[in-house]
ZADO-1210 file (C-alpha; in nm, 4 decimals, padded with zeros to 6 digits):
<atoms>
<atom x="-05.7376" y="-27.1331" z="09.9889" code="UNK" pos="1"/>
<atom x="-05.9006" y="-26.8857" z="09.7697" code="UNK" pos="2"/>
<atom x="-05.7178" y="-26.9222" z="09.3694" code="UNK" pos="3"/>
<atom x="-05.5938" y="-26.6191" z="09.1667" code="UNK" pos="4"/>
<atom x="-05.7779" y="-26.6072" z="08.8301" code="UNK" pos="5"/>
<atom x="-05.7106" y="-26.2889" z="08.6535" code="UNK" pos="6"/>
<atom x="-05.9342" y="-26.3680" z="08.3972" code="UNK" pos="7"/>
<atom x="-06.2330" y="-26.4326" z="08.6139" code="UNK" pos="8"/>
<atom x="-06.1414" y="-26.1325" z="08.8261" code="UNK" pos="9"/>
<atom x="-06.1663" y="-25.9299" z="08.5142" code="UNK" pos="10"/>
<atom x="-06.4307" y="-26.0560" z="08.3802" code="UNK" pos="11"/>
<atom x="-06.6237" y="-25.9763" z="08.7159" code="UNK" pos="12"/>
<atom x="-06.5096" y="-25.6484" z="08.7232" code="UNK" pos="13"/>
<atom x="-06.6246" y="-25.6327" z="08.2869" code="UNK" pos="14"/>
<atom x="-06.9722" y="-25.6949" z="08.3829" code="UNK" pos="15"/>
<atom x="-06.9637" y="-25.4953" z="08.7247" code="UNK" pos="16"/>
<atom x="-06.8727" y="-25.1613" z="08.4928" code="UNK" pos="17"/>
<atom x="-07.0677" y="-25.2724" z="08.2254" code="UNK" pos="18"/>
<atom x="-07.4119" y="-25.2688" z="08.4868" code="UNK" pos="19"/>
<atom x="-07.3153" y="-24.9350" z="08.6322" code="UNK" pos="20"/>
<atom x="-07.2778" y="-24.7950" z="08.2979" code="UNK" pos="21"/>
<atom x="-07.6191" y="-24.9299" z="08.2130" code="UNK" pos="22"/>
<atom x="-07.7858" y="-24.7939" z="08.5154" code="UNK" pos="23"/>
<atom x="-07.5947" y="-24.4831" z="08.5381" code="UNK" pos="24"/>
<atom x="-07.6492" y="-24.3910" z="08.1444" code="UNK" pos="25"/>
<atom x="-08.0642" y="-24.2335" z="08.2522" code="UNK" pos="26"/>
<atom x="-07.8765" y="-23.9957" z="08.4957" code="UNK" pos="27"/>
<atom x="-07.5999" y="-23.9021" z="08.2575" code="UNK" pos="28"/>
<atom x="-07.8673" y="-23.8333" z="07.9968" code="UNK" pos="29"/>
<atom x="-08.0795" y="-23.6217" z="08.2406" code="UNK" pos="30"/>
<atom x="-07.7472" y="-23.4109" z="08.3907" code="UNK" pos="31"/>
<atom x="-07.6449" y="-23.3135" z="07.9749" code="UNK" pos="32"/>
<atom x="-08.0068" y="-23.2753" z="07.8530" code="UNK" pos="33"/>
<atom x="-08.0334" y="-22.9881" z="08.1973" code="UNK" pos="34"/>
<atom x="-07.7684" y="-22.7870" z="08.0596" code="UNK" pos="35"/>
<atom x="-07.8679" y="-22.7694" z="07.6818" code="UNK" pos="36"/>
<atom x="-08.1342" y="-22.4748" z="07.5170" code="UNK" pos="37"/>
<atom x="-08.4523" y="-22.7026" z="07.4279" code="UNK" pos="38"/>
<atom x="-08.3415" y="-22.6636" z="07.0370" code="UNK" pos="39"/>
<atom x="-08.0320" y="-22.9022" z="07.1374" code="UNK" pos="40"/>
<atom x="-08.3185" y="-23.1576" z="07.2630" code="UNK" pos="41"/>
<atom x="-08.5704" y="-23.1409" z="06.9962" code="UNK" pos="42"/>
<atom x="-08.3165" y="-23.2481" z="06.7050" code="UNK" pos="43"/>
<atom x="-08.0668" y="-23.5566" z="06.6184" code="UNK" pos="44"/>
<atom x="-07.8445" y="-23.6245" z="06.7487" code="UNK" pos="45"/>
<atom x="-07.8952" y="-23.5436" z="07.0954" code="UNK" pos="46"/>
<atom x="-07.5924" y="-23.4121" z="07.2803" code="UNK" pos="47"/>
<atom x="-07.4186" y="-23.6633" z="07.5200" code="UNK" pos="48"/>
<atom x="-07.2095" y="-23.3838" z="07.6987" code="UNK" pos="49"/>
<atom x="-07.2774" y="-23.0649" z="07.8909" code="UNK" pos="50"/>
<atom x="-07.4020" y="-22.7595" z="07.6914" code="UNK" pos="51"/>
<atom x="-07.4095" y="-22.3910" z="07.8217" code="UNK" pos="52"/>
<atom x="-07.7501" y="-22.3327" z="08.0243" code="UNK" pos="53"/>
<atom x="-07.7208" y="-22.5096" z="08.3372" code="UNK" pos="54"/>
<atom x="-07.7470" y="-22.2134" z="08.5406" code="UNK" pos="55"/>
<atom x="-08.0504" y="-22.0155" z="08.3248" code="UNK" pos="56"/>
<atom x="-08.2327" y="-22.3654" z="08.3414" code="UNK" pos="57"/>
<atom x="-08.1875" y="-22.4286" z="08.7121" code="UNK" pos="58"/>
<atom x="-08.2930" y="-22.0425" z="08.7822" code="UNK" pos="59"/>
<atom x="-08.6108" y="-22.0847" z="08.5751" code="UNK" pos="60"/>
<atom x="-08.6939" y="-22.3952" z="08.7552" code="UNK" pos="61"/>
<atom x="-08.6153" y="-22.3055" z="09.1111" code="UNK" pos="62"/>
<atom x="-08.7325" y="-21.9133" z="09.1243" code="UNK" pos="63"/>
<atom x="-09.0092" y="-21.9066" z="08.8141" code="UNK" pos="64"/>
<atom x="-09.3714" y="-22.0740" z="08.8349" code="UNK" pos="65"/>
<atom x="-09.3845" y="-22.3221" z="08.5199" code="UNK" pos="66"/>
<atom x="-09.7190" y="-22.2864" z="08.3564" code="UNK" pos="67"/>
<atom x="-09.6923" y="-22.6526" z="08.3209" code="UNK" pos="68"/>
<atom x="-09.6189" y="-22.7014" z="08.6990" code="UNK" pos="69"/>
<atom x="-09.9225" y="-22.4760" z="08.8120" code="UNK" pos="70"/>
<atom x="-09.7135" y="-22.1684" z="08.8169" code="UNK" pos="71"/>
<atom x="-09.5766" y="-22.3270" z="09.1309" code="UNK" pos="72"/>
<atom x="-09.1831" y="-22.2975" z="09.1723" code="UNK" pos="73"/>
<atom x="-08.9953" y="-22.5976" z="09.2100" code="UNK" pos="74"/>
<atom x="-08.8024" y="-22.5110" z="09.4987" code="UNK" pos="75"/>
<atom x="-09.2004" y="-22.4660" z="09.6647" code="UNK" pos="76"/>
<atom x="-09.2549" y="-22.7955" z="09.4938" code="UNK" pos="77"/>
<atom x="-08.9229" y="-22.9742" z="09.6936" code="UNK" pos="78"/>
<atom x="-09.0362" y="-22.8516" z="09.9936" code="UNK" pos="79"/>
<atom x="-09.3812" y="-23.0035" z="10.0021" code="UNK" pos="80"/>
<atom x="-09.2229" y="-23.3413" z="09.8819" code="UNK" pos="81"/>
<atom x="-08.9732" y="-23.2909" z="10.1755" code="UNK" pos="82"/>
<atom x="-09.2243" y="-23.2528" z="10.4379" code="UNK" pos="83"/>
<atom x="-09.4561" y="-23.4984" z="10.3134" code="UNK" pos="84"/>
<atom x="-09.1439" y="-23.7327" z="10.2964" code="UNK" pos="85"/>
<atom x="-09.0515" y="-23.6792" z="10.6318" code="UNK" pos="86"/>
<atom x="-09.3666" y="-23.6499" z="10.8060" code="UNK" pos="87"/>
<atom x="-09.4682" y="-24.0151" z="10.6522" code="UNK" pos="88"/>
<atom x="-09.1682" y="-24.1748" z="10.7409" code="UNK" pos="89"/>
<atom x="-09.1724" y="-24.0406" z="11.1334" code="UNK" pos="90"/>
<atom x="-09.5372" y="-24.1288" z="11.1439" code="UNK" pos="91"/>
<atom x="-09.4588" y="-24.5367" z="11.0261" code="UNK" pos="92"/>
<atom x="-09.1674" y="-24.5584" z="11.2433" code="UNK" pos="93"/>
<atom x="-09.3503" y="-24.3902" z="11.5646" code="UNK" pos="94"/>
<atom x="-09.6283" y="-24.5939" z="11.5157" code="UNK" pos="95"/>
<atom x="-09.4640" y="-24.9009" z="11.4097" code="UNK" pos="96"/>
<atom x="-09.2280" y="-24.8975" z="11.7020" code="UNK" pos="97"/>
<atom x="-09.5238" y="-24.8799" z="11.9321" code="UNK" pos="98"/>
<atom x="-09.7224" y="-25.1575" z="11.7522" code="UNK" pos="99"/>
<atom x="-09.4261" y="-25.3902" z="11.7675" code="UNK" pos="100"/>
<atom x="-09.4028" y="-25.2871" z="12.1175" code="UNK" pos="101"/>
<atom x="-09.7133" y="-25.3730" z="12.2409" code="UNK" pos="102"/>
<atom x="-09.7421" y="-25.6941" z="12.0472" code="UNK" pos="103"/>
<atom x="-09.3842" y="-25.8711" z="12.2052" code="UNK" pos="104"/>
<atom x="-09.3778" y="-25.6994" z="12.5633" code="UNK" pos="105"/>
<atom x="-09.7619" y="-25.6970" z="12.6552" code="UNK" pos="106"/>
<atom x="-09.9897" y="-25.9786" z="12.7446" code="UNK" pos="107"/>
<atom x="-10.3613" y="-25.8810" z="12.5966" code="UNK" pos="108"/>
<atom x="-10.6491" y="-26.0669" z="12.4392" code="UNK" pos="109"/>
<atom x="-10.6123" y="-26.1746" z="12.0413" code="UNK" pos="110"/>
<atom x="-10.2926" y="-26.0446" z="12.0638" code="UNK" pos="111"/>
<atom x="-10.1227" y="-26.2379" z="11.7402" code="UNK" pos="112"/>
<atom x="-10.4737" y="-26.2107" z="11.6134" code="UNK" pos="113"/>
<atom x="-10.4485" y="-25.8024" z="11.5817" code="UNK" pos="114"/>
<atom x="-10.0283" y="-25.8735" z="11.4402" code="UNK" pos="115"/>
<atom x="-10.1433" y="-26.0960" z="11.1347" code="UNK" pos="116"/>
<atom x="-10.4415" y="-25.8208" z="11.0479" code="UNK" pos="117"/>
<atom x="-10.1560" y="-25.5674" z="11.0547" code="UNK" pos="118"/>
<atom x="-09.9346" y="-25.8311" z="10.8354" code="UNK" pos="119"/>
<atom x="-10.2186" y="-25.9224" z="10.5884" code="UNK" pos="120"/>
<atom x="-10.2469" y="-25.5118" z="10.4838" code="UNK" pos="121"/>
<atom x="-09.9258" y="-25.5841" z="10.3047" code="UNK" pos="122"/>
<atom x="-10.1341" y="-25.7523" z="10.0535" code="UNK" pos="123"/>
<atom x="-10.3666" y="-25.3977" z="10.0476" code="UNK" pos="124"/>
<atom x="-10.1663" y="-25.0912" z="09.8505" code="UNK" pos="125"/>
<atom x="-10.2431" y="-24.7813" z="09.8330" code="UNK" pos="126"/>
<atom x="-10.4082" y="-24.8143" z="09.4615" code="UNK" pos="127"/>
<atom x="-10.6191" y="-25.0801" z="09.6408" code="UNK" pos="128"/>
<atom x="-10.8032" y="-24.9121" z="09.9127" code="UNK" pos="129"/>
<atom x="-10.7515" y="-24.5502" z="09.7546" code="UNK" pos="130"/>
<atom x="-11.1543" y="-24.4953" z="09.6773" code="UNK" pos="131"/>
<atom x="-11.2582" y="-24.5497" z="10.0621" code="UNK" pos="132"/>
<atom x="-10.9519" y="-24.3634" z="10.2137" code="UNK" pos="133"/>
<atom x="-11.0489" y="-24.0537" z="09.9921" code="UNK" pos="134"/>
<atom x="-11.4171" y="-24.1039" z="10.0973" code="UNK" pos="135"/>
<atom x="-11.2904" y="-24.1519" z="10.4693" code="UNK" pos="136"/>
<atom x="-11.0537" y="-23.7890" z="10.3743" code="UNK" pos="137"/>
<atom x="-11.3801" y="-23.6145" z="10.2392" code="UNK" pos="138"/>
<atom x="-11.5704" y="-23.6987" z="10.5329" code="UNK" pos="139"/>
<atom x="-11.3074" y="-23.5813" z="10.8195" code="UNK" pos="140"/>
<atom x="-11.2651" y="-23.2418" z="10.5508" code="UNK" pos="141"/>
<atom x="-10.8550" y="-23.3235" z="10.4784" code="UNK" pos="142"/>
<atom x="-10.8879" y="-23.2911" z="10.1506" code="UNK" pos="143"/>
<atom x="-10.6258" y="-23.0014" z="10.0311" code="UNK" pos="144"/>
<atom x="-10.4397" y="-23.0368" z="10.3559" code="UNK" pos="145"/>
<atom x="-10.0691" y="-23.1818" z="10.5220" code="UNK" pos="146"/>
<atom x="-10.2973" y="-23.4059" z="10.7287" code="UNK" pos="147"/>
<atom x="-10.4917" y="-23.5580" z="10.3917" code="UNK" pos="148"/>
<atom x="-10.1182" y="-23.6095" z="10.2144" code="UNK" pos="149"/>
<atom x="-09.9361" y="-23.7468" z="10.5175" code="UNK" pos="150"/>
<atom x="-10.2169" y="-23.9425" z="10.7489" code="UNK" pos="151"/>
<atom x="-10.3523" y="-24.2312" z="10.5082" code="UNK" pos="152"/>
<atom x="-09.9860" y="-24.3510" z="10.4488" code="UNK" pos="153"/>
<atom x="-09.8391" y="-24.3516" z="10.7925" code="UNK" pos="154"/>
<atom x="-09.8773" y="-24.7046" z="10.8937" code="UNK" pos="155"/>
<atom x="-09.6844" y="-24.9837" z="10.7705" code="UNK" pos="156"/>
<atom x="-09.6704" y="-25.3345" z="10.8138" code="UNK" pos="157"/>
<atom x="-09.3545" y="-25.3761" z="10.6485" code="UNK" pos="158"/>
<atom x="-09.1731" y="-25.1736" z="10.9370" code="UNK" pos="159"/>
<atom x="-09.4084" y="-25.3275" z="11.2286" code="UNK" pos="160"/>
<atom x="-09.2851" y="-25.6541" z="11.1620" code="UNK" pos="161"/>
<atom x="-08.9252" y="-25.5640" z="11.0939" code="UNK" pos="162"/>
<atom x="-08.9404" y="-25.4081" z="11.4508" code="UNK" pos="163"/>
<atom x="-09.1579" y="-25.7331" z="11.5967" code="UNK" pos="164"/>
<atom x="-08.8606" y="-25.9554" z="11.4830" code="UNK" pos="165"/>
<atom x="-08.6147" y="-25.7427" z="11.6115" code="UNK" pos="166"/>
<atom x="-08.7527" y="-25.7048" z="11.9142" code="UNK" pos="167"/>
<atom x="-08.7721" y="-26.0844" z="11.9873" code="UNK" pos="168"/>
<atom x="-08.3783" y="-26.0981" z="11.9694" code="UNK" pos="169"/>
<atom x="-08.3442" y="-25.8485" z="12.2564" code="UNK" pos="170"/>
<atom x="-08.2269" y="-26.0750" z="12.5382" code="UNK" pos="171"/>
<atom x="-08.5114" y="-26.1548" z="12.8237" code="UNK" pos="172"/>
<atom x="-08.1911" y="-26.0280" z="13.0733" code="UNK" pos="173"/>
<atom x="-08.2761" y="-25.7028" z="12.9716" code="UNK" pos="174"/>
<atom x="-08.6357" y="-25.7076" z="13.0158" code="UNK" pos="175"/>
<atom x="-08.5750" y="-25.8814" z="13.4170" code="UNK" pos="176"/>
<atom x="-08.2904" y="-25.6293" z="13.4671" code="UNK" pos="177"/>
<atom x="-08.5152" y="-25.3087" z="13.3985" code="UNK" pos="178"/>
<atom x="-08.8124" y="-25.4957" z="13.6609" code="UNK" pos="179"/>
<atom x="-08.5421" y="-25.5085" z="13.9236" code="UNK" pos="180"/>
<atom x="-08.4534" y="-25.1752" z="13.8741" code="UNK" pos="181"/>
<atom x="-08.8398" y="-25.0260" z="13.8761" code="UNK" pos="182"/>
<atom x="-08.8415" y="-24.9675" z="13.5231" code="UNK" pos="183"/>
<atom x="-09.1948" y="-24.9216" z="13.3917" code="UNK" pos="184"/>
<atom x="-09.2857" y="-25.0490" z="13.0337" code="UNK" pos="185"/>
<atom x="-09.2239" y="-24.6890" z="12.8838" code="UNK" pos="186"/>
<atom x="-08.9005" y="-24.6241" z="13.0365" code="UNK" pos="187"/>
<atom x="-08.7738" y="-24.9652" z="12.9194" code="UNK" pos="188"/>
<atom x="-08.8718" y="-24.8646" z="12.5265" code="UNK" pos="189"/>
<atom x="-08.7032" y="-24.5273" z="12.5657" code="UNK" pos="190"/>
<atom x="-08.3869" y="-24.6478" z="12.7174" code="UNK" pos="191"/>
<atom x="-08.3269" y="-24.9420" z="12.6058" code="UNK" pos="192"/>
<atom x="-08.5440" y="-25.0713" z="12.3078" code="UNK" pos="193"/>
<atom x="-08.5126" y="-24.7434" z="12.1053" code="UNK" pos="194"/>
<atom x="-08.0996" y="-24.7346" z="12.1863" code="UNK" pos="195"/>
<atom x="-08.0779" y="-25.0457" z="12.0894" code="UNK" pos="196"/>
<atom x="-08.3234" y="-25.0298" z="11.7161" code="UNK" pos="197"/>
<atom x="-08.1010" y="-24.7252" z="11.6052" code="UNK" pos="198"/>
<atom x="-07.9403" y="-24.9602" z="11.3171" code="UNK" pos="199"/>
<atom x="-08.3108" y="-25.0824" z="11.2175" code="UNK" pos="200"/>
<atom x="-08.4485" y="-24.7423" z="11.2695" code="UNK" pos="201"/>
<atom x="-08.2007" y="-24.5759" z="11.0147" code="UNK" pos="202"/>
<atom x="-08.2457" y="-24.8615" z="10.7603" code="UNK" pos="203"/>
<atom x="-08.5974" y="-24.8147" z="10.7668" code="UNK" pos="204"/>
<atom x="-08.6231" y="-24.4666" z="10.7654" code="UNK" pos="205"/>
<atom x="-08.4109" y="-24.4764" z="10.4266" code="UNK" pos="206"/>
<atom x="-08.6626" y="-24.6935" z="10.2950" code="UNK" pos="207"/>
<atom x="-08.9414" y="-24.4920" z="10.3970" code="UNK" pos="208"/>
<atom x="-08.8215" y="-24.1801" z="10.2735" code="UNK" pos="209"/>
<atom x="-08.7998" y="-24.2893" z="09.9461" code="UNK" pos="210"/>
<atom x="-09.1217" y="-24.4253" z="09.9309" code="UNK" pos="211"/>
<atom x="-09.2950" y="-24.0939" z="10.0905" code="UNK" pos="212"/>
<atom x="-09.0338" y="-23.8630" z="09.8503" code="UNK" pos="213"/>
<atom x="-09.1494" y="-24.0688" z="09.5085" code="UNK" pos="214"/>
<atom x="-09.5307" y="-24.0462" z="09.6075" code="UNK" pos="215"/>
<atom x="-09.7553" y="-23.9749" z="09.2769" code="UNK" pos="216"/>
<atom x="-10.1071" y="-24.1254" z="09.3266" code="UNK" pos="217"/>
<atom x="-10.2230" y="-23.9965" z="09.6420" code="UNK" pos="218"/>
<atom x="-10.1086" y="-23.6943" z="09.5817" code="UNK" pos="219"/>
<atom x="-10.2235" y="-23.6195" z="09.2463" code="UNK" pos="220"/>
<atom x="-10.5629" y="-23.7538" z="09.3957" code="UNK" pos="221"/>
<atom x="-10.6090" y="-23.5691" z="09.7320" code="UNK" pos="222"/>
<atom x="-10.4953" y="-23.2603" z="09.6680" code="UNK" pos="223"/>
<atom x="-10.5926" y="-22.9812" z="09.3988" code="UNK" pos="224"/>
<atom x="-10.4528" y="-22.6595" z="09.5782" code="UNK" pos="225"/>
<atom x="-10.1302" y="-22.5751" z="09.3705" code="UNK" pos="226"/>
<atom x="-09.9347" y="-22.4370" z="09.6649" code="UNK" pos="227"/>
<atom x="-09.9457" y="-22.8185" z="09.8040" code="UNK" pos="228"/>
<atom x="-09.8040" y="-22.9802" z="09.4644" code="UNK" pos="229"/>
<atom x="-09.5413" y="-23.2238" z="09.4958" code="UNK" pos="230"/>
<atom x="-09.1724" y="-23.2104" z="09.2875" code="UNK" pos="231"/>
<atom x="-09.3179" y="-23.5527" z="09.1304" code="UNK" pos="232"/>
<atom x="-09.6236" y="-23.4084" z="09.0536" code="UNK" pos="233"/>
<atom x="-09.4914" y="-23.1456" z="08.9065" code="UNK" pos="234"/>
<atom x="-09.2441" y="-23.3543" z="08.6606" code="UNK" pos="235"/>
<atom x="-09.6257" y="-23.5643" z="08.5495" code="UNK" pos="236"/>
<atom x="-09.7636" y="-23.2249" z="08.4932" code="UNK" pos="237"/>
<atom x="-09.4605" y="-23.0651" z="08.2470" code="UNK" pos="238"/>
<atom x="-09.4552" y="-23.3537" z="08.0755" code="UNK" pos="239"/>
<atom x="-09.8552" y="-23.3700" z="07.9968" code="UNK" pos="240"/>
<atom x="-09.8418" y="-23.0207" z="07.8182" code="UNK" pos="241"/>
<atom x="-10.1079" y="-23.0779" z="07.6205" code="UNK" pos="242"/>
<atom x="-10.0699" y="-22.9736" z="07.2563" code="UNK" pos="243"/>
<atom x="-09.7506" y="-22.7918" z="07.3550" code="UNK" pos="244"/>
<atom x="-09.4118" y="-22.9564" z="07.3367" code="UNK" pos="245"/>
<atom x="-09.2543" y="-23.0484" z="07.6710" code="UNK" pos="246"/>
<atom x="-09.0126" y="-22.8345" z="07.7802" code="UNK" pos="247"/>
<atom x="-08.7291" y="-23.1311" z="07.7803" code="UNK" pos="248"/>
<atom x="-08.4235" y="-22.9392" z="07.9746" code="UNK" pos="249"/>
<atom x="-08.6668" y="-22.8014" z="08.2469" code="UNK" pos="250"/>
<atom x="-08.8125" y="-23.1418" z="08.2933" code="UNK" pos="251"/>
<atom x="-08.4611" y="-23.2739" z="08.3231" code="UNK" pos="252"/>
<atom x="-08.3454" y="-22.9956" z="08.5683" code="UNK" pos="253"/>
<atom x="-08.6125" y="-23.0759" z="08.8069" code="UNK" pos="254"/>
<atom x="-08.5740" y="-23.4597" z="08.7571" code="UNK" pos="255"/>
<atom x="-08.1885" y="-23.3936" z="08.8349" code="UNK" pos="256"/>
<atom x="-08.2686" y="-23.1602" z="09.1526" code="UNK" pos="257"/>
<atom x="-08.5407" y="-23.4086" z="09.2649" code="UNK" pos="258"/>
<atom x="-08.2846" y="-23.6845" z="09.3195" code="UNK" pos="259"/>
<atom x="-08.0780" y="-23.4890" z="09.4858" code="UNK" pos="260"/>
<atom x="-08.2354" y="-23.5597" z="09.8649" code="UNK" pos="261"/>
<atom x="-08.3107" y="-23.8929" z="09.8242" code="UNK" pos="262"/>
<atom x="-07.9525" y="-23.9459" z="09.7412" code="UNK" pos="263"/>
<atom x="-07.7730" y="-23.7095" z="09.9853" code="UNK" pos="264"/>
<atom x="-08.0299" y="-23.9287" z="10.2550" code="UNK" pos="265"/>
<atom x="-07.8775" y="-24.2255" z="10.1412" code="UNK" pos="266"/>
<atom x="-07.5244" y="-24.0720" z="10.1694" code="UNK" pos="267"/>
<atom x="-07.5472" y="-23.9654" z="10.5043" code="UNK" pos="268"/>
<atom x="-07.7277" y="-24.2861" z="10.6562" code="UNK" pos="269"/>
<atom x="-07.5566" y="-24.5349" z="10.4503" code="UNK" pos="270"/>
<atom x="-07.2922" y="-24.6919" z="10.7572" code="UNK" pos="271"/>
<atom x="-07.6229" y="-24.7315" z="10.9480" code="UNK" pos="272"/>
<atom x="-07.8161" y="-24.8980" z="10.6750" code="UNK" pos="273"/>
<atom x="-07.5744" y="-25.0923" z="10.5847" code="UNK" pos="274"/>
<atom x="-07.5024" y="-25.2074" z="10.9419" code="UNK" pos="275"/>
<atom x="-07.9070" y="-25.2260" z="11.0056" code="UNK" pos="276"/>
<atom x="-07.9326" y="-25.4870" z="10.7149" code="UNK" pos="277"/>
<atom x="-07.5870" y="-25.7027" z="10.7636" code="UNK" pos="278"/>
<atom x="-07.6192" y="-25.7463" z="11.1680" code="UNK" pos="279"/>
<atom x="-07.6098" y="-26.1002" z="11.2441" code="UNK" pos="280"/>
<atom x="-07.8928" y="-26.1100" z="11.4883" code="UNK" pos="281"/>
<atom x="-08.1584" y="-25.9514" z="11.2155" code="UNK" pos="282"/>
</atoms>
């Protein structure tokens, strides 16, 4: 029998609020310091509500090429981060789904072998192995290009093992059922493995997103053509102005707008994540 304490419920609930405050506060701070003239930001006390801008700040931003950004406008900028994002997160799960395919369902030589060498790149970032991936880049002339942004970061070990594990649960039933009925190996992943990983497909695409959206590095390093900049590269570049100040309420209004898809991703995936992570079987 669970006990009623009121004062432990409210105490719960005390430090619950107090952590949401805590983490909200940066967001709060970013929404007021959009909507103020950059006077309002460059002297104490700095306002904690919403001034009278918002809409001159966010039309700057999203129709005018910063001088700080490249002269690239940040709507531009979202869109490059968007298809980056995207195309990075469809390349790890498509490829990922195959690998973990082919490693549970097919019989071949060194098989586990190949899975651990996929498992052990965990231990190799990005920031790692960045010198020969630009070399390899240079040499195959994707420097400046979707396919020198997107390529170098499409596989993942993280989601080929996630998908391995997953696809060990899947009863062998399944896998007779599909022989009897003449199903080859393809027609088996398309209608029933990939039905089945929707959960675990939604999950990780969530993840991956996030990671391809908040991209900074590679970026910065692969590409130097200003109609391919990035929203994140674009907040690093406002905020290195040089001798200038940094224009504080633009940097905020593009900080606030590049949350904004990450978030509404979250928001519209979230019973799938959710479910993806909780499932008993995972």
């Amino acid at each position: 029998m669970v006990e009623n304490r009121p004062i432990g419920r409210a105490l719960t609930h005390l430090v619950l609020i107090l952590g949401v405050t805590f983490l909200c506060f940066p967001v709060w701070m970013a929404l007021v310091a959009s909507t103020h003239p950059p006077e309002a930001l460059s002297r104490a006390p700095i306002p904690l509500w919403f001034g009278g801008q918002a809409w001159e700040n966010y039309k700057t931003i999203l129709s005018g090429g910063l001088s700080q950004a490249g002269g690239v406008p940040v709507a531009r900028m979202m869109l490059n981060s968007a298809v980056m994002a995207l195309g990075i997160t469809l390349g790890k799960i498509a490829i990922s789904l195959l690998s973990a395919f082919a490693i549970v369902y097919f019989r071949f030589p060194f098989r586990m072998a190949f899975f651990w060498m996929i498992f052990i790149t965990l231990m190799l970032p990005v920031e790692v192995r960045i010198l020969p991936t630009y070399d390899v880049m240079v040499k195959l002339s994707l420097l400046n290009s979707w396919g020198g942004l997107i390529v170098p970061l499409i596989a993942s070990a993280t989601a080929t093992f996630l998908f391995r594990q997953f696809f060990l649960t899947v009863p062998d039933e399944l896998v007779e059922a599909a022989r009897i009925d003449r199903a080859g190996p393809m027609r088996f992943f398309w209608d029933i493995l990939l039905p089945l990983s929707r959960t675990n497909i939604a999950a990780i695409f969530i993840i991956l997103f996030i990671y391809g959206w908040n991209q900074y590095l590679w970026p910065l390093i692969i590409t130097t053509d200003e109609s391919l900049y990035t929203v994140v590269m674009g907040i690093g570049r406002m905020m290195n102005a040089g001798e200038a100040l940094p224009v504080w309420h633009l940097i905020m209004a593009t900080a606030v707008l590049a949350m904004l898809p990450p978030v509404l991703v979250v928001l519209a995936m979230q019973r799938l994540f959710v479910k993806g992570l909780v499932e008993s079987e995972k």
